[in-house]
N, C-alpha and C positions, 0 to 999 in steps of 0.2 A: 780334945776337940780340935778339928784341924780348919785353921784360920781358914777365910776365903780371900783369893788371892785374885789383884785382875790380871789380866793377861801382860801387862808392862812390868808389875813385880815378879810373877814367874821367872819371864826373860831375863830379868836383872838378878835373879840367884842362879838361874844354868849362864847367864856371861860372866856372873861374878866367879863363879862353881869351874867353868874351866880357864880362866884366869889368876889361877893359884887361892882362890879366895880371900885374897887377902888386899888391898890399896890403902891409898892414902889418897886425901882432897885436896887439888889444887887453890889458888888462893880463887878463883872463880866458883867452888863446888862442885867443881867436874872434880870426879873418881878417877883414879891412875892405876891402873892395875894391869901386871907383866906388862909392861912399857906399854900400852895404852887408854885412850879416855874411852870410859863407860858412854853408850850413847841414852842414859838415864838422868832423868833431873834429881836433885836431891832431895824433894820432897819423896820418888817412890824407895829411896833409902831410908827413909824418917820413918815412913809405915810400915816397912820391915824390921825395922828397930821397933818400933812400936808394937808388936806380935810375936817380938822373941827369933825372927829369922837369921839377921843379921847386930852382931854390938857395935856398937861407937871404941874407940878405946884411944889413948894417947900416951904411949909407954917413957916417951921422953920429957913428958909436961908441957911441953911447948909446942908451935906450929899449931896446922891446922886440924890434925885428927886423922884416923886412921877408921875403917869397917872393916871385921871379918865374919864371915857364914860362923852360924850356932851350930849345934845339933839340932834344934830345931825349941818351937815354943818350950817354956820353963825349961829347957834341960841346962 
């Protein structure tokens, strides 16, 4: 079943999507990604994570955390 999405998480997986998909969060929660800030708050990040669109992940342990695109729910 395919989540329902509002029109600001959309836009935040095709900016994140041509953006390499991939960032890191400032120490404000602003997104970094290919040298620019995401114009999204971190909550509509939370409910992509929340749905399986986007993970959280921190491969160093430290700092503030990183998000990159799924394949999509459960995959």
């Amino acid at each position: 079943m395919r989540p329902q999405l509002t029109h600001a998480q959309r836009e935040a997986l095709r900016w994140l999507s041509e953006h390499n998909g991939d960032g890191c969060f400032d120490r404000n929660g602003v997104l970094l990604a290919a040298g620019e800030l995401a114009p999204f708050m971190r909550s509509t990040w939370n409910a992509l994570a929340a749905v399986g669109l986007v993970e959280f992940y921190n491969p160093a342990g430290k700092g503030r955390g990183r998000v990159r695109l799924t394949k999509g729910p459960g995959a």
